[in-house]
C-alpha positions as CSV (number, residue, x, y, z in Angstrom):
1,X,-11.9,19.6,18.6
2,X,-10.4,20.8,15.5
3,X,-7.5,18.5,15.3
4,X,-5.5,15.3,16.6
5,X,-2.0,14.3,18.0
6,X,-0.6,11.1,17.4
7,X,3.0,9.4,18.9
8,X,3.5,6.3,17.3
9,X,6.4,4.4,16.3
10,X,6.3,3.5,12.9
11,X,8.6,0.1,11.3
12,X,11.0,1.1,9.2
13,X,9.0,-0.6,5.8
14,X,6.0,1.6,6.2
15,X,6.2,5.3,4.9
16,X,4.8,7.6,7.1
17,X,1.9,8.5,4.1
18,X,0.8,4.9,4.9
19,X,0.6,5.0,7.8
20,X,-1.1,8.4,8.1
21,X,-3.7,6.5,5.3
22,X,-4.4,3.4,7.8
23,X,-5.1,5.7,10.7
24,X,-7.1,8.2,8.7
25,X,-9.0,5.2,7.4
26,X,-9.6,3.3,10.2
27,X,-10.4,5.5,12.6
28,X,-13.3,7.0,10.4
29,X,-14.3,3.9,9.9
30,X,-14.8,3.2,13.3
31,X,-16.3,6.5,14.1
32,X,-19.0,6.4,11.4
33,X,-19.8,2.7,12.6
34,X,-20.1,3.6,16.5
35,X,-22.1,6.8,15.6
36,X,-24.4,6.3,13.0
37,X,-26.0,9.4,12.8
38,X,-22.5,11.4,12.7
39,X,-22.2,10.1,8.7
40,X,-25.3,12.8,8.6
41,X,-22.6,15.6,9.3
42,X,-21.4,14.8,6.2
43,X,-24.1,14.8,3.3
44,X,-22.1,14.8,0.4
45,X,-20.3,12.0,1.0
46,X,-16.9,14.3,2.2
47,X,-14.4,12.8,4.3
48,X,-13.8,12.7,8.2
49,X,-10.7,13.9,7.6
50,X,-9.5,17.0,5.8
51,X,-6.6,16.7,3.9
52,X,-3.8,18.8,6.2
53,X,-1.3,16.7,7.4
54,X,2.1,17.2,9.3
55,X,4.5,15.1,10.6
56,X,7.4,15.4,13.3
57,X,10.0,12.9,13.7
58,X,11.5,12.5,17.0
59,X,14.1,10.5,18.6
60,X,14.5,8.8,21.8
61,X,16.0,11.8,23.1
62,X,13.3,14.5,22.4
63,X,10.7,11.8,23.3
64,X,10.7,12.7,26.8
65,X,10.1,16.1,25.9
66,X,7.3,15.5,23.1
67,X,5.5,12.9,25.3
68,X,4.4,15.5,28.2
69,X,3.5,18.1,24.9
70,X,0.8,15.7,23.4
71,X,-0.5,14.3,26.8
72,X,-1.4,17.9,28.0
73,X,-3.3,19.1,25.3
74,X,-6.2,19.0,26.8
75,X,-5.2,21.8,29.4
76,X,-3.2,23.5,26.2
77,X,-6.7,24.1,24.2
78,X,-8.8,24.7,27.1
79,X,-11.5,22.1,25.9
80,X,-12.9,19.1,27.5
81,X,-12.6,15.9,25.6
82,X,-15.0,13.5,25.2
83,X,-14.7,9.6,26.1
84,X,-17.7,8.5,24.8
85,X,-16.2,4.2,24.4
């Protein structure tokens, strides 16, 4: 997997670059903490993450037409994902 989806619904006093820095964060965090041995991936001390990011606002009206988007992905890439928890 080459890259991630998220749908979240972010309060109005957060900035979306905050919030992309929490996720970012925490979730490699967590990854290099449940899989030691993936930190060796990265020798140099690089990040998890690369530093692409886009965002997409959407409303209550276009949810229901994002929602089934990022929920089929898996079928969208052809690739089998991983639920290793």
């Amino acid at each position: 997997m080459n890259h991630v989806h998220f749908l979240t619904n972010i309060p109005k006093w957060y900035s979306i670059q905050n919030v992309e820095v929490l996720l970012k964060s925490y979730s490699s965090r967590k990854m290099f903490e449940g899989h030691p041995g993936f930190r060796k991936r990265y020798p140099d001390g690089g990040g998890f993450w690369s530093g692409y990011e886009h965002y997409e606002s959407t409303g209550l009206t276009n949810l229901e037409e994002s929602s089934p988007y990022l929920r089929d992905q898996q079928r969208h890439h052809n690739v089998t994902v991983v639920d290793d928890r």
